[in-house]
Structure formats: C-alpha cells, structure tokens
N, C-alpha and C positions, 0 to 999 in steps of 0.2 A: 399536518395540522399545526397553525400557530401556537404558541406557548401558550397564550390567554385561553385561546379556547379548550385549552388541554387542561386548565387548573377549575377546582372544584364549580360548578355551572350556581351563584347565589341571585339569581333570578327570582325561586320562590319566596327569597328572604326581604327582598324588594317589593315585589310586586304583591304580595298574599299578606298583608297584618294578621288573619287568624292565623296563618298556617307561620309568621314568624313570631307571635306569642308561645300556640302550641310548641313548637322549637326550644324557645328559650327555658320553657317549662320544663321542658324535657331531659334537658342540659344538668339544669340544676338537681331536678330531682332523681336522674340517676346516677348523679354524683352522692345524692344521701345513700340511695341504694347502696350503692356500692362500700359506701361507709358501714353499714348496718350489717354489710357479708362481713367482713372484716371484722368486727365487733363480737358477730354470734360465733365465728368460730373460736376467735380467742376466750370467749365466756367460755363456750364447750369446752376447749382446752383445758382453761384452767380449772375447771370444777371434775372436770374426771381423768383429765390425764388420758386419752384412750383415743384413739385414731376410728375406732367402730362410733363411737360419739359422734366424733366429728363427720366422720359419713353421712354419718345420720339427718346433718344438717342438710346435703344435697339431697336425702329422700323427702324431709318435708318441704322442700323444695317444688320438686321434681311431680310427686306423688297428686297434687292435686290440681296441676294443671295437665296432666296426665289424662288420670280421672273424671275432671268435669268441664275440660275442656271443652270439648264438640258441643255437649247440653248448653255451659255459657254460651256455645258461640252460637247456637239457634234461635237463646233468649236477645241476643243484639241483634238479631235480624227482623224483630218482630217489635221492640220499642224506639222510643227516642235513642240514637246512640251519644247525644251530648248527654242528655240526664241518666245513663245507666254509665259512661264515664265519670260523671259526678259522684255517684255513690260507689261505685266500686274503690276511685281515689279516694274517697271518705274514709270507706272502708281500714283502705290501706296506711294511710293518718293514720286512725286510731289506733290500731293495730302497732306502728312508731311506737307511739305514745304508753302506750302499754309495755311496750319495751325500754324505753328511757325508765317509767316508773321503776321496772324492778330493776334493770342496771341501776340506779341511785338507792335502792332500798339492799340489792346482795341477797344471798341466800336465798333465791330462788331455787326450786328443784328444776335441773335440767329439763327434766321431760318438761315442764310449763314452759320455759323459753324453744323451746321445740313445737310445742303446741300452738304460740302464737305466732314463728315463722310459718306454720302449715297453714294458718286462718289468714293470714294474710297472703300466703299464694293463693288461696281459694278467690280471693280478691282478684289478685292478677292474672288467674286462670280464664276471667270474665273481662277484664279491664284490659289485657292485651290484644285480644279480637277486635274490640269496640274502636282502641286506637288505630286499629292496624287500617280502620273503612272512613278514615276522616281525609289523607292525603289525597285518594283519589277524586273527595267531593272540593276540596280546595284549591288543588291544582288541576290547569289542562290537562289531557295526556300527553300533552310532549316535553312537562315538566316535570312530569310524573319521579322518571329515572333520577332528576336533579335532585329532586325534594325526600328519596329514600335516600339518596349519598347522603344529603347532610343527615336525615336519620342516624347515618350510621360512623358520621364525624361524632354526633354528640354519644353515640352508645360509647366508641373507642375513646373518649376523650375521658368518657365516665371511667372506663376500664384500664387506660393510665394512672389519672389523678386522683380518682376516687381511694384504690387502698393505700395511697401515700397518704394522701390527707389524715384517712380511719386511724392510720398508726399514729399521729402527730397528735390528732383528738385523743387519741387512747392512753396514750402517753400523758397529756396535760388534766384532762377531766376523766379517764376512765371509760368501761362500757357506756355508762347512763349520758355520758356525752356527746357520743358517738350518734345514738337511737334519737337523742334530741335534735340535733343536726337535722338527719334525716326527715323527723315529723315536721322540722320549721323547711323544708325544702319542699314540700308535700302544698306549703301555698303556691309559688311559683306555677307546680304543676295545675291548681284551683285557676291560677289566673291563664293560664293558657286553655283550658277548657272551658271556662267563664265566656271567653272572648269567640265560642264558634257560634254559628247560626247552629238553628234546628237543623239535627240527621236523622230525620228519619226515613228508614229503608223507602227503597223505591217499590213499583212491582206488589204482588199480591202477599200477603202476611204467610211467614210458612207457618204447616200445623203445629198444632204444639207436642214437646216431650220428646218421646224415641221417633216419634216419623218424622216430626221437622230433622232430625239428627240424619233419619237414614238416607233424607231427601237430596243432603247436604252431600253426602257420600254417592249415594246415585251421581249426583253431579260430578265429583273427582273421578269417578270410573268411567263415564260415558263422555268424558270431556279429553280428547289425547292431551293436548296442549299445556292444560294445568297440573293431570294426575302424572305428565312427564316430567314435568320442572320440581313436582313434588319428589317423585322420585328418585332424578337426578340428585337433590339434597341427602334423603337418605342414605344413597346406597355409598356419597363419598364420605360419608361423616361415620356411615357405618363399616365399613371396610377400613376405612383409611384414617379415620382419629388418632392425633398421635402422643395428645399431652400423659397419658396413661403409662406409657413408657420413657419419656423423657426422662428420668430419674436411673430407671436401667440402661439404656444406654448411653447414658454420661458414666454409670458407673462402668460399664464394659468397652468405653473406651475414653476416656478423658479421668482416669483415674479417680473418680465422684466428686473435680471439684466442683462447690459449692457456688465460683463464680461462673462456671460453665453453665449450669442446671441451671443459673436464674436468667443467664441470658438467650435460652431455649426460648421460654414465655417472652423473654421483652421484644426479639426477633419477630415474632409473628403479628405482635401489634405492632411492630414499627411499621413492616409491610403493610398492612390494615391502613395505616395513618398516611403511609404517602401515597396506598391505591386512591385514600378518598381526597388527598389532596388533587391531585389530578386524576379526580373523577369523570371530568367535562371529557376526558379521552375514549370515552365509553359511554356516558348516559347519551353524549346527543346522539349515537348512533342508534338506527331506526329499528336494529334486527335482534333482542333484546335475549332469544332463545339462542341467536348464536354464541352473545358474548356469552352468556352462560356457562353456555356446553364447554367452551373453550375457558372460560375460568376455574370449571369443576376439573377440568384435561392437567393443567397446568401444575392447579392444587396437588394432584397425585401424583403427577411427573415431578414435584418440588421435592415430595417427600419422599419420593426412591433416590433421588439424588442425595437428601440426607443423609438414610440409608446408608449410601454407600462410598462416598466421599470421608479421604480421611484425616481430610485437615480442618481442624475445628472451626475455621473463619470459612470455610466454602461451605461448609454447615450449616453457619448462619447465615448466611447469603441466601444456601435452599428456604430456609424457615423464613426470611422475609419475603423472598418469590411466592413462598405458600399463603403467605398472610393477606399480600396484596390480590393473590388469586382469588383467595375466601371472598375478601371484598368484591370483587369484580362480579363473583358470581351471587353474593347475595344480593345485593342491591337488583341488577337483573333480572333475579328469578322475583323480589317481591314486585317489580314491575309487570313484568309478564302476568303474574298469577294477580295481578290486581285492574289489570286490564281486558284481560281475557275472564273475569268473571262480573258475570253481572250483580248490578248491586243489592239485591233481596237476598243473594246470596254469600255477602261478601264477607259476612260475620262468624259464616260456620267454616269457608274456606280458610280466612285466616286461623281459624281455633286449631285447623288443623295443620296450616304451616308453623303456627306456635307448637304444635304436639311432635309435629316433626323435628323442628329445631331444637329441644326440649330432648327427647329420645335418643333422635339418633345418633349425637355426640356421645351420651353415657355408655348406649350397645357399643360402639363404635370403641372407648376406653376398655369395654370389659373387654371384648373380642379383642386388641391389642396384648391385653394383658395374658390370657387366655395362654395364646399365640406364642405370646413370649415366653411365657412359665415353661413353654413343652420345648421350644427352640432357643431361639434367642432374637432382643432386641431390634438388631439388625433385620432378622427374617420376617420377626411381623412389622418391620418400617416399610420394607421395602415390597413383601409380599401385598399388604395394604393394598398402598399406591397403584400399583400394579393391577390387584381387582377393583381398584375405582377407577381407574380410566380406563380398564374395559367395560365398566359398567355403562363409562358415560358416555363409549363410543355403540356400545349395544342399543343406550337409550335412545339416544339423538340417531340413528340410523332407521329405528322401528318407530321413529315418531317423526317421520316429516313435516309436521305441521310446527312442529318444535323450531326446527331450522329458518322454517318461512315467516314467523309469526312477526308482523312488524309493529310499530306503532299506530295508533289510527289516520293522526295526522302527517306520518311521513307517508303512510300508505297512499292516501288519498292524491300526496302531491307528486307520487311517480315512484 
C-alpha cells in the first residue's frame, strides 16, 4: 500500500462541512474536558488529602453513565438527536460553569464539586449515544472507518494536550480557571451541533421506558455481529487492563522510578497517535470484524510481552504495539457496530457501547489489581493478555459473521 494511502484517510474533513464543524467542536471541547479532569482531581486533592476522594471522582463519573445509560439511549431513538445534543451540551455548559463559579469563590464542600461532576455525567450519559448516530448520517459507509479515526485523533489529542494545558491553567489562574476554559469551549461544541440538519431516527418510534430499553438488548442478543464486536471489547478490557498495575510493576522491576511510571501512560498514547496517523492502513479496508479481532489479538499479545520482557525500552515498545492496537480495534469495532445496526436503533446501541467502554476498563483495573495483590504484577500482566486473546480467538471463531462482515459499499463492488 502507498505511503499516502496508509496516512490518516481526511476525506470526511473535505467533503462533509457538518461532519468537519462537528470535528472541530469536538477537538476543542475535549480539550476543556480534559482540563476540568485535571482541575477536579487536584481540588479533591487539595481539600482532603485522601486517595478514597479522589476515587471517588471516577465514581461520579462512572456511576451515572452506568446507570442511565441504555434509558438515555432509548430517549435518542425516539426524538430529534440534533436538539437532544443541544440540550444535553447545555446541560453540560452549565454544569462548567457551575464549577468555574465555586473554583473562583473556594470553600466548596467536596461532596458539592462531586455532585456537580455526577449532574453532568448524567448529561453525558445522554449526550454521548446522541453523538455516537450523527457520523453514520453524515458520512457514506465507506467513510464511515475514516471519520471514527479522526474521532479518535481528536479524543488522543485531547488526552495528550489536554492535562498539560489543566496544569499550566492551574498554575496561572487556579481551579476556577481551569472550569472556565472548559465552559467557553462548550461553544465550539454549540457550533458544530448548530451546524447539523435534523436527525431524526429513522424507522418506527421505540416504546417508551424499560421496553424501548429491553428491545434495544433483544437487539444485541439476537444480532451475532454486533453483541460479538461488543464483546470482544469487554472481555479485552476486562481481562487484560493494564494501567491498574503499572505503578506495581515499575515498582517490582524498574526499582519505582518515577520516570519509568510516567512513561508507561505516554507509551500507550503514543501508539494510539501514530495507529491514527496512519489510519488509512486499516479504515479503507472492507473486513472491519477482521481488523478488529486482530487488533484486540495484538492488544494482548503486547501486553504479555510487557509482561515479560526485561529491558525497560522493549517494554515500551510492547505498550506502544498495545496502544496502536487499541486504536486499530476501536475505530473498527465503532464501524462495524454502526453499520450493522439499524438506525431506529442506533441510540440504545451506542448507550451500550458507551456502558461498555465505561465498565469494562474499571473491572478490568480491579481484576488486575485483585490478581496482583495474591501473585504478582507480572502474573496478572501476563495472565491478562493471555485470557483476552483467547477470549478473542473463542469470540471470532463462534461468530463467523464477525470475520465476514464487510462494508456495504465494498460488499457490493466484489
């Protein structure tokens, strides 16, 4: 494959104005995001000193996209999905904004800035489904895979620049400068939502409450294709998570330095950042369940090599093989899973690839740690690894449809 066609595919960015508005919005405002993580934990830090605090931050988090996931993602299948992303980003604004306030005022009780990171996942618990059923209406399907890579340039980009930035902000204006940031990045995202035609669902309105929810789930079970690529995600993420332990085994072999540990985490996104640089090496290709399966293989085979490898730069080399894999396989699987469902449905599906992505990393951290506490580091790196690409050889073996599933428009032409 030429070099050109092997570097990221910016076709959608060309050709789609909503879909490179949406982009640019996206860019920006999870770069406040990311500022605003940063910010709440050092608030929690500094007001109680306490590592179960700070935890605590990832349960309000966690907790109410959890929670209200699937029900948001029934109510997106049933309204306009441009004016329920309107108000959910409102939502999420305000919600900013309410945190800049007390960073500039102090002496907030913690549980309050707690409360308002939780009100504003409940936000994003709804807002992240809604966004998830805009690509497929903007782009063809043989754009599709292009337009989730750069998805997933602007998330890593966020997840680079973003806590460098928070600390520079935090450093010169504090918490309350940090939250402001973020709510003035919150227009951006206004204007790339501004800028779409009407979505609404296609297809017959689901019922509403728990039966549009369970109708949604009917669907993932009686669907191989989609409830495989779903599980494929969990069962690497849950076996095989490995940030949980990076701390232990830099202690139990790189004697805890502190520049070792930090470049555990930079390694994985760097991999991430040059899978999506040369993305094109993978999106144009037609068999979407394969890359997958072979991305999820790779991701585990990376991490037993970490494992077990004992020179600290082959090490990282494993954790950018793993990072680039991640990428390979997420971009793919949100292709597959947004292709292969129809679009009356696409709102509760995605609610439920957000719950999975969402979950399965944290089980995934405990069960590492778990693991580790009885053996050692190494055992649950490697053991991991080890049950996720069997997982992903079990999956992809009991789901043929997995292997086959192509693109519509490569299908068509041979």
């Amino acid at each position: 494959m030429p070099l050109t066609r092997a570097l990221v595919d910016v076709t959608p960015l060309r050709t789609s104005p909503p879909f490179r508005r949406l982009w640019l919005g996206r860019v920006l405002s999870g770069l406040g995001s990311q500022m605003t993580l940063v910010a709440v934990m050092f608030q929690v830090w500094e007001q109680t000193r306490s590592t179960v605090w700070t935890g605590a931050v990832g349960l309000a988090q966690a907790l109410p996209v959890v929670g209200f996931g699937l029900f948001a993602g029934a109510l997106v299948d049933r309204v306009d999905r441009r004016k329920f992303a309107l108000v959910t980003t409102t939502g999420q604004a305000v919600c900013s904004v309410f945190l800049a306030v007390q960073g500039f005022l102090g002496d907030v009780p913690v549980v309050a800035v707690l409360g308002l990171v939780a009100v504003q996942s409940c936000f994003v618990a709804g807002g992240g489904p809604a966004a998830r059923t805009f690509v497929p209406r903007l782009l063809p399907p043989e754009q599709l895979s292009a337009g989730l890579a750069l998805d997933r340039i602007a998330f890593q980009g966020a997840m680079l620049l973003g806590p460098a930035l928070g600390g520079l902000v935090l450093g010169r204006f504090g918490v309350g400068g940090c939250y402001l940031v973020d709510a003035l990045t919150f227009g951006m995202a206004f204007y790339g939502v501004f800028g779409l035609p009407a979505m609404r669902p296609g297809g017959e309105p689901p019922r509403p409450g728990l039966r549009g929810v369970l109708d949604g789930l009917a669907f993932l079970v009686r669907t191989p294709v989609v409830r495989g690529a779903l599980l494929t995600d969990l069962a690497v993420t849950v076996f095989s998570m490995p940030i949980s332990l990076f701390p232990l085994v830099n202690a139990e072999r790189f004697a805890g330095n502190p520049r070792t540990l930090g470049l555990f985490l930079s390694a994985v996104a760097v991999g991430g950042v040059v899978a999506s640089v040369f993305s094109g090496s993978f999106t144009r290709r037609s068999r979407p369940g394969r890359v997958m399966l072979a991305g999820s293989a790779v991701w585990g085979g990376a991490l037993v090599g970490f494992g077990l490898v004992p020179d600290p730069w082959l090490g990282l080399a494993c954790l950018v093989l793993a990072g680039a894999a991640d990428t390979v396989s997420v971009v793919s699987r949100g292709a597959l899973v947004q292709l292969a469902t129809p679009d009356a449905l696409l709102g509760r599906v995605a609610a439920a690839e957000q719950i999975v992505g969402q979950a399965g990393p944290d089980i995934g951290n405990l069960r590492g740690g778990l693991v580790a506490g009885m053996t050692s580091g190494t055992v649950a790196l490697v053991s991991g690894g080890v049950l996720g690409v069997a997982a992903v050889v079990l999956i992809g073996a009991a789901t043929p449809g997995l292997r086959r599933f192509a693109t519509p428009a490569k299908a068509v032409a041979g």
